[in-house]
N, C-alpha and C positions, 0 to 999 in steps of 0.2 A: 201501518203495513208491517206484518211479518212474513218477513225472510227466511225460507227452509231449505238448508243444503239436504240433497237426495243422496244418502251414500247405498244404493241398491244395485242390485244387480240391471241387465239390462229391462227385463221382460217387468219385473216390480218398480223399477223406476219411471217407464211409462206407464202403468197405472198408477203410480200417484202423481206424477207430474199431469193427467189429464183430471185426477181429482182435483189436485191445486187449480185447476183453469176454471171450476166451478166455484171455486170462496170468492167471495171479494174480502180484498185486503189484506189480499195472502197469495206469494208468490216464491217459484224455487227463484235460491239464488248459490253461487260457488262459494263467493269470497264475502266478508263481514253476515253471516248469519244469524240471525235471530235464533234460532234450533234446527234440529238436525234428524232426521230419520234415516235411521240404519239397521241393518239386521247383525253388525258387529256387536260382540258384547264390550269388546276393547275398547271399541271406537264409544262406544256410549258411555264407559267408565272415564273414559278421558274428556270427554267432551264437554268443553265451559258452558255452551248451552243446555236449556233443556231440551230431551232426546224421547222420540220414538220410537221403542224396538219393537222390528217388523221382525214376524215368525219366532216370539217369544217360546214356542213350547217345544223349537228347536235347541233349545239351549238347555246343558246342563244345569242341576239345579245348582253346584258347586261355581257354577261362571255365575249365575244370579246372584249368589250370594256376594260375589265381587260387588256388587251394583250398589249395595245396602250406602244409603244416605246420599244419592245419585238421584237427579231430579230427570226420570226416565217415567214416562208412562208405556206399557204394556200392549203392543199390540192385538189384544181381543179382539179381532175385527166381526167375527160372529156376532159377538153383542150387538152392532151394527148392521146386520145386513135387514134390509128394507121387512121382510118377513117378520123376523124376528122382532124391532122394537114395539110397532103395536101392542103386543102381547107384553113384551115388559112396560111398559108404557100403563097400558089398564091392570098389571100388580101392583106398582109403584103407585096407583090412584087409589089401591084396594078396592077396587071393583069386585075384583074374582073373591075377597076373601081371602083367610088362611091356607096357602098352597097343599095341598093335599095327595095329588098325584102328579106326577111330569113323564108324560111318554113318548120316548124318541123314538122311530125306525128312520135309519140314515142307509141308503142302499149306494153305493159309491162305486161307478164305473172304472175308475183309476185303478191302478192294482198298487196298494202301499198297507204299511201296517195296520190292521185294524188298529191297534193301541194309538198311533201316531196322529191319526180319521179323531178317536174318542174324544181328545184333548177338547176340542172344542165345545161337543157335547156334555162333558162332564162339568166344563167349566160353568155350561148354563145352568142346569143344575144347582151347582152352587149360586151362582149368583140369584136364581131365584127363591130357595129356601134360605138363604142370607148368610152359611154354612156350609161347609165341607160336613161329609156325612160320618157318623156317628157307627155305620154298619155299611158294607159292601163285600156284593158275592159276583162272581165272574164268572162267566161259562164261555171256553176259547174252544174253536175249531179252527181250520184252515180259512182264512180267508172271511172270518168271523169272530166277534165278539159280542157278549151282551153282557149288561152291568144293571146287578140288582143295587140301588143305594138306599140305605133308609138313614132320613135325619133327624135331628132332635124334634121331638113334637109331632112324632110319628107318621111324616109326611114321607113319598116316598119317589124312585124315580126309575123308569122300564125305561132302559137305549141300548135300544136293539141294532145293532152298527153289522155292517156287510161290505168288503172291499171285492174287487175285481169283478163286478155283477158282468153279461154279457151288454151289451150294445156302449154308446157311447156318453148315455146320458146320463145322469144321480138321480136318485129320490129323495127326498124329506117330507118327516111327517113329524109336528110337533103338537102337542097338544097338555095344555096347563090348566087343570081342574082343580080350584076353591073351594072353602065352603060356600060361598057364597055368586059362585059363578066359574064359567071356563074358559078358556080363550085355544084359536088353535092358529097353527102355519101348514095348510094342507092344503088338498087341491084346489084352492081357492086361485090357483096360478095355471089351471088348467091341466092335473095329470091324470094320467092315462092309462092303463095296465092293459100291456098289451101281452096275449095269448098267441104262442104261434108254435112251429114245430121244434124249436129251441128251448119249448120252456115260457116262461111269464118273467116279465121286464116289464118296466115302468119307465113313462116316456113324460119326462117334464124339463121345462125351459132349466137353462141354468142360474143359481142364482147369481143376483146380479153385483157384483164384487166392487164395481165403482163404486158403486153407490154407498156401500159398508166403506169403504177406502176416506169415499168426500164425509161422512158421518163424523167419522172415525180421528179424522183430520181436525174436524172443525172441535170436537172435545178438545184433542187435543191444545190448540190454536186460545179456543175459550180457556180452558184451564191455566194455560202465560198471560192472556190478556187480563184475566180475572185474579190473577194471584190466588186461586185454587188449588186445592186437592183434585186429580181425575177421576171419573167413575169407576176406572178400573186403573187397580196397584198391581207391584210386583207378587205380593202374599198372594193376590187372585191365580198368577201364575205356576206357584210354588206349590198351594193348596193344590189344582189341576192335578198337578205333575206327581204330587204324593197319593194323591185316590189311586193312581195307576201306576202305582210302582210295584206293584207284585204281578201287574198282566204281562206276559213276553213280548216282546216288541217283533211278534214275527206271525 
């Protein structure tokens, strides 16, 4: 049985405390912990357990660097969400072949940074060409961003990102083409484009965040029980946060 103290707020603390209700053999607990999930950088820097920091691309890269030799895995949880592994799941098998193109349109009802939206995107990116990119071109507007990235072995990646769209719902559109094949996260979830006198908005379910959460966990969980390395380091974070350090955060 591992024991996980929740140090989160309240809103992210029930979504992992109802992820933790899906492991077996894993349960939150206060007092003698096995490890610890927090969105503190302090709290992870001090912490005798191993630690998961939740909202890693919130943090300065100068408070990560505090972390250096700290047995912390990175909250990635995009890696994780249900859409998303299939598709790394059949590159990891070399199905598709040498990665060739990666195309994102992320359309985000929320009104927040484009730049702050990308972190995520960008990080797939890398972790699918296996590299942080070699060349990278931005083109910012209000309420917009898009990242041309090209990486070693002339592979390249279109995320096309849009925050405050009208209605209440997001879009994603992913799609990862090999030589040898393509794999996509598209309306294969049932979306929509809906035409009206507002303008065109796209109308699809939200993705589903538990589920990336219980994933997410259970790497986590595997990587102590197995005395492993995780799938995802703090460098994954670092790299992220460096592609996009010349976009404005606004």
């Amino acid at each position: 049985m591992i024991r996980i103290k929740l140090d989160l707020a309240p809103g992210r603390k029930e979504l992992y405390t109802a992820a933790l209700a899906r492991l077996r053999a894993v349960r939150p607990a206060e007092d003698g912990a096995d490890a610890l999930v927090t969105g503190d950088v302090s709290a992870a820097k001090d912490s005798p357990v191993p630690c998961l920091l939740d909202g890693p691309e919130e943090c300065d890269p100068g408070q990560l660097e505090r972390l250096s030799g700290v047995s912390v895995m990175p909250g990635h949880e995009w890696r994780f969400l249900p859409e998303i592994l299939p598709v790394a799941e059949c590159h990891a098998a070399g199905q598709l072949g040498a990665p060739g193109l990666l195309r994102i349109h992320h359309w985000l009802a929320a009104d927040l940074p484009p730049r702050r939206a990308a972190f995520a995107q960008v990080d797939l990116a890398h972790w699918f060409f296996g590299s942080p990119p070699a060349r990278a071109h931005f083109l910012t507007r209000p309420h917009y961003l898009q990242l041309h990235l090209g990486f070693p072995g002339d592979g390249m990646a279109l995320i096309d990102l849009a925050t405050n769209r009208p209605g209440t719902a997001s879009y994603y559109s992913m799609h990862l083409i090999g030589s040898e094949g393509a794999a996509y996260a598209d309306d294969h979830r049932n979306a929509h484009l809906l035409i009206g006198g507002e303008g065109s908005r796209a109308i699809v379910h939200e993705q589903n965040l538990l589920l990336a959460i219980q994933a997410m966990v259970k790497e986590f969980v595997a990587g102590i029980s197995g005395k492993r390395a995780w799938n995802v380091a703090l460098q994954d974070t670092v790299h992220a946060q460096q592609t996009l350090k010349e976009v404005p955060d606004a």
